[in-house]
N, C-alpha and C positions, 0 to 999 in steps of 0.2 A: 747565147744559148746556155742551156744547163750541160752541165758534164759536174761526176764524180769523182774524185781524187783522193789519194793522202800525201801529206808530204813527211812521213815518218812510217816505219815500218811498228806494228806494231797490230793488236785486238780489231776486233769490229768497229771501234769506236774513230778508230784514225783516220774513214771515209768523211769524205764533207761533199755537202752539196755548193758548188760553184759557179759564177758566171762568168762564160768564157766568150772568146771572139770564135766565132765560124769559120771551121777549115776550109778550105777551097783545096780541090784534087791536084795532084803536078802531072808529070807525064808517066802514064802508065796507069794511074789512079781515076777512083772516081768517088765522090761523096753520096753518102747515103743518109734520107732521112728515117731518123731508127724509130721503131715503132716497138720493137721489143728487143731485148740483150736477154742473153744465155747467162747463167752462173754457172762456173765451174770450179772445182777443184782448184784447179791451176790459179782463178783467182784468188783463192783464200790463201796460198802455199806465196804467190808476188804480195800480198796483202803484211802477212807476218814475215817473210824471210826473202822477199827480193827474188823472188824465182823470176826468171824472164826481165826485170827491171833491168835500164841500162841507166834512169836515172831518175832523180828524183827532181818535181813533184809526176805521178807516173796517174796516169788512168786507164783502171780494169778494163776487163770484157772484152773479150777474144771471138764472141757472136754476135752476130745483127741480123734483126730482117727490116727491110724498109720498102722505100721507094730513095732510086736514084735523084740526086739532087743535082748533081751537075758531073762531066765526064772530062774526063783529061786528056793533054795532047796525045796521040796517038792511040788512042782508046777504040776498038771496033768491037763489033756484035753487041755493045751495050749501048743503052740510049737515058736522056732525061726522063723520070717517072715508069720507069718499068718496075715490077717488083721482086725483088730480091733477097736473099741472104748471103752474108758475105763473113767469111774467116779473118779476121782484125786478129795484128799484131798487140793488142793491144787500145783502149777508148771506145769500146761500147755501149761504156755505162755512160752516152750523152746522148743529146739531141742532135747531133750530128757526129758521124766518125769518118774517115778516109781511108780506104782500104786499096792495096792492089787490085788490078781489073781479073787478073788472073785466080781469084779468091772468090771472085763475087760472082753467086751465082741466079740465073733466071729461074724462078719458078716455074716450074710444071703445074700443067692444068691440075687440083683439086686438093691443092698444097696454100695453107693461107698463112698470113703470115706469122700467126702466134705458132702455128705447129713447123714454119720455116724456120725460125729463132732456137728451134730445140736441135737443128741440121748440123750446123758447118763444122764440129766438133766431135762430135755424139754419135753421130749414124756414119760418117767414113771411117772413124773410129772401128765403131761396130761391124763395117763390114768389110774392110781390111784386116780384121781378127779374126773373123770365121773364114774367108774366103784369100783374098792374096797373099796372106801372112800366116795365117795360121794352117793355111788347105782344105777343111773340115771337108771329111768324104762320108758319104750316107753310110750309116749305121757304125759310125766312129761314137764316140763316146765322147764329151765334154767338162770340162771344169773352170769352173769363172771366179775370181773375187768379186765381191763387190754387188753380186748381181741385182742389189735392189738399187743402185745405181742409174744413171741414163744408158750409162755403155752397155752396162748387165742388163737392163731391162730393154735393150734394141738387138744385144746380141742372144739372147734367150729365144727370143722369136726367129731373129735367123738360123740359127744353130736347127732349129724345130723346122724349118720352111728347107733346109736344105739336107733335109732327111736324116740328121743324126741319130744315132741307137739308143743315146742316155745323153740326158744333160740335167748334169749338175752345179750348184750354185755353192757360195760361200755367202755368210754375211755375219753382220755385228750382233744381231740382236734373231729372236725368235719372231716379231712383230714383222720382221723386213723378211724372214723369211716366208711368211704366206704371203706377203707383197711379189713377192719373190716365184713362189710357185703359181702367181697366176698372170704370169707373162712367160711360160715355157718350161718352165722348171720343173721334170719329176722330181728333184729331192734337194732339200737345201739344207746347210749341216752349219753349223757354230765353227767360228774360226778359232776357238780353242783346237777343238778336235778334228778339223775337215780331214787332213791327211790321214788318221784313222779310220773315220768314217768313206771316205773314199773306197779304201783297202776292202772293208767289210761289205759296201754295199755293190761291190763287183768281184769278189769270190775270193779277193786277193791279186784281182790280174792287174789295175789300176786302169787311168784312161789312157787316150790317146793324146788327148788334145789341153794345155791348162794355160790361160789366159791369168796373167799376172801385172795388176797395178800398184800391189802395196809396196813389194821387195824385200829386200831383208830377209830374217827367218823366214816370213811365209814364202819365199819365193825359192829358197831353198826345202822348204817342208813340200810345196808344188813340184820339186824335182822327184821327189819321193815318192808323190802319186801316179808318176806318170807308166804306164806301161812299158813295156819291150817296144824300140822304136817311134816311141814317145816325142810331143813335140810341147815344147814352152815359151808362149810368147812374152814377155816381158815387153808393159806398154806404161809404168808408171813407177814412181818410189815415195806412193805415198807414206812410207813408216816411217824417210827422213834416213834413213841407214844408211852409213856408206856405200860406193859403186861397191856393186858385187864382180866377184870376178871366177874366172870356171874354166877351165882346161881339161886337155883331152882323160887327164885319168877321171873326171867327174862324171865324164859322159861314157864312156863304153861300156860301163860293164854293161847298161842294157840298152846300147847303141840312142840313145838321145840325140834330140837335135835343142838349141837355144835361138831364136831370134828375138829382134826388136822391133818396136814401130812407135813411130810419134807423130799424128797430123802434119804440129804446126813444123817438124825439123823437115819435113816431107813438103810445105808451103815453101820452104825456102832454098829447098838442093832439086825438087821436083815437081816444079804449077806443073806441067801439063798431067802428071802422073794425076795429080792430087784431081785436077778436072775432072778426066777421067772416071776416079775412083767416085768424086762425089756424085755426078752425072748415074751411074749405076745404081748408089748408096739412095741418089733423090728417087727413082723410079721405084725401089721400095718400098717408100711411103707413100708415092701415088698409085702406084697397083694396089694397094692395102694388104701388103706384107705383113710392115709395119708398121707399130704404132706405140709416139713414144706420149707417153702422158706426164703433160705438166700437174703437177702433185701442190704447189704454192705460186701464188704471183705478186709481185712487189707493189709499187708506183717507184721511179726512179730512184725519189729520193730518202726511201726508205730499205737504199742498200746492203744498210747494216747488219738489219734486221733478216734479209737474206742469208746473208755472211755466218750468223748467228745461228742462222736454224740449219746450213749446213755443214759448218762447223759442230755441232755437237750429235754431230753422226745419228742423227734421230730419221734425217728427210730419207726421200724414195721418190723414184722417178726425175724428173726435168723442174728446176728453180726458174721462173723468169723474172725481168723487170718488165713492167710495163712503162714503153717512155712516151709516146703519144700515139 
C-alpha cells in the first residue's frame, strides 16, 4: 500500500511517498480502507516539531473516512465494508490505517464520505466548544480565533443554531474575514487589534464566551475581552508559547472561569465520552445544521503541497487528501 511519512522533522518537503505492508487490526481495532484523510493543524505542528511523535519514521493524519477492511478480536457493533470515519492516532495519510473501534465511527444516513473525513476532529471539536465546554446560552455573546478555520467555520454555525446574541470572529488576514462572516459571523476584527475591537463593538461590556487556539499573548489578550463572569476555553497553542499559567488573582477581579479541551487527550482518558460527543456532533451535519466546506483537495501523494498551503496561513475552511 501507499502511506506518507518523514523520517526527519523538518518543512513540507520531508513527506515522502512510500510502499508499505498492510496493517492488519489487533484486538480492539479495526482497519480501514481510506478514501479520504483530514489535514490538520496538528499535522503540520508533528510535521516540524514532533508534536504527538513517539517515534520516528511516524505517519500523519489523525482523520479518515473509508470503508472497514477487516475487524479485530473483540470488536462488536462494527462490521467488514460499512462506512465510516475514524479518529487515528496518527497514519491517515495511507491506503490503509488501523484505528481503535472506539474512534471509529458509522455514518449516518446523508453523510458521504468526503464530507465524513472533515468529522472526527473538526465537528466534536466544534461542538464541545460551544456546548459541553464552553456552555454557550442563547443570547450569550461569542469570540473565536481562528474562525476562518474548520473549527471556526463549524463553530460559527453552531454558536448561530444555538441562539447566541453576537458572534464574533478573529482571523489573520481581511480576505478570511468575509470567509469568515459567511459562515455566522456578524463581525470579524484583525488579530492585531481584536481585544480592542471586542471592547468597542459591545459598548465596553466584552463577551461571555472566548474560544482560544493560539495561546500565548492572544490568550491572555482573550482574558481581556471577556466580560463579568466570563468563560475561556483554551483548545490549542498554536503561537508555540510556553504553558500558560493563571491563578486565582487573574481571575476575580471579574469572577472568570478557564477550561480546556482536546479531542484526541479526550480519545484516550474518555472513548465513551468522545462517542458520545461525536454521535451528537455527527447528527449536525445530517440534520443540516452544519456544514463544513472543503476549500482544497489533494491526491495522496501530493501532501506536501497541502502542508504548504496550510502552512502559510492563507487556506479556509477543511484541507483533504484524496486517497482512493
Amino acid at each position: 500500500m501507499r502511506a506518507v511519512e518523514f523520517q526527519e522533522y523538518g518543512g513540507p518537503d520531508v513527506l515522502r511517498l512510500v510502499e508499505a505492508e498492510v496493517p492488519g487490526p489487533g484486538a480492539g481495532q479495526v482497519s480501514i480502507d481510506v478514501a479520504w484523510a483530514g489535514v490538520n493543524f496538528a499535522d503540520l505542528k508533528a510535521r516540524a516539531e514532533g508534536y504527538r511523535v513517539a517515534s520516528l519514521p511516524h505517519r500523519p493524519g489523525l482523520e479518515a473516512s473509508g470503508h472497514i477492511r477487516a475487524v479485530g478480536e473483540g470488536v462488536t457493533g462494527l462490521r467488514e465494508g460499512q462506512e465510516v470515519a475514524g479518529l487515528v492516532q496518527g497514519g491517515g495519510y495511507a491506503d490503509v490505517v488501523v484505528a481503535e473501534a472506539a474512534a471509529v465511527f458509522v455514518l449516518p444516513g446523508g453523510v458521504d464520505l468526503r464530507t465524513a473525513a472533515t468529522v472526527p476532529t473538526v465537528l466534536p471539536t466544534a461542538h464541545a466548544l460551544v456546548h459541553e465546554v464552553g456552555r454557550l446560552q442563547a443570547g450569550e455573546s461569542i469570540l473565536v480565533q481562528g474562525a476562518a478555520g474548520g473549527i471556526g467555520t463549524a463553530v460559527g454555525q453552531l454558536a448561530r443554531a444555538a441562539g447566541a446574541g453576537a458572534v464574533y470572529g478573529v482571523t489573520s488576514s481581511r480576505a478570511k474575514a468575509e470567509y469568515a462572516r459567511a459562515h455566522g459571523y456578524d463581525d470579524v476584527f484583525l488579530a492585531d487589534t481584536f481585544d480592542h475591537d471586542v471592547r468597542r463593538a459591545t459598548g465596553g461590556r466584552g463577551v461571555d464566551l472566548v474560544l482560544d487556539a493560539v495561546g500565548g499573548d492572544t490568550l491572555r489578550r482573550g482574558l481581556e475581552a471577556l466580560a463579568v463572569f466570563g468563560r475561556l476555553v483554551s483548545f490549542g497553542n498554536a503561537s508555540g508559547a510556553d504553558p500558560w499559567h493563571t491563578g486565582q488573582a487573574d481571575l476575580v477581579t471579574r469572577s472568570l472561569s478557564v477550561s480546556g479541551f482536546s479531542v484526541l487527550a479526550l480519545a484516550g482518558t474518555a472513548p465513551n465520552a468522545l462517542r458520545e460527543l461525536t454521535a451528537r456532533a455527527l447528527r449536525t451535519v445530517a440534520e443540516g445544521t452544519v456544514f463544513l466546506p472543503v476549500t482544497a483537495e489533494f491526491p495522496l501523494q501530493d501532501a506536501a503541497e497541502a502542508h504548504r498551503l496550510m502552512g502559510g496561513r492563507t487556506s479556509t475552511g477543511k484541507l483533504l487528501l484524496h486517497v482512493a
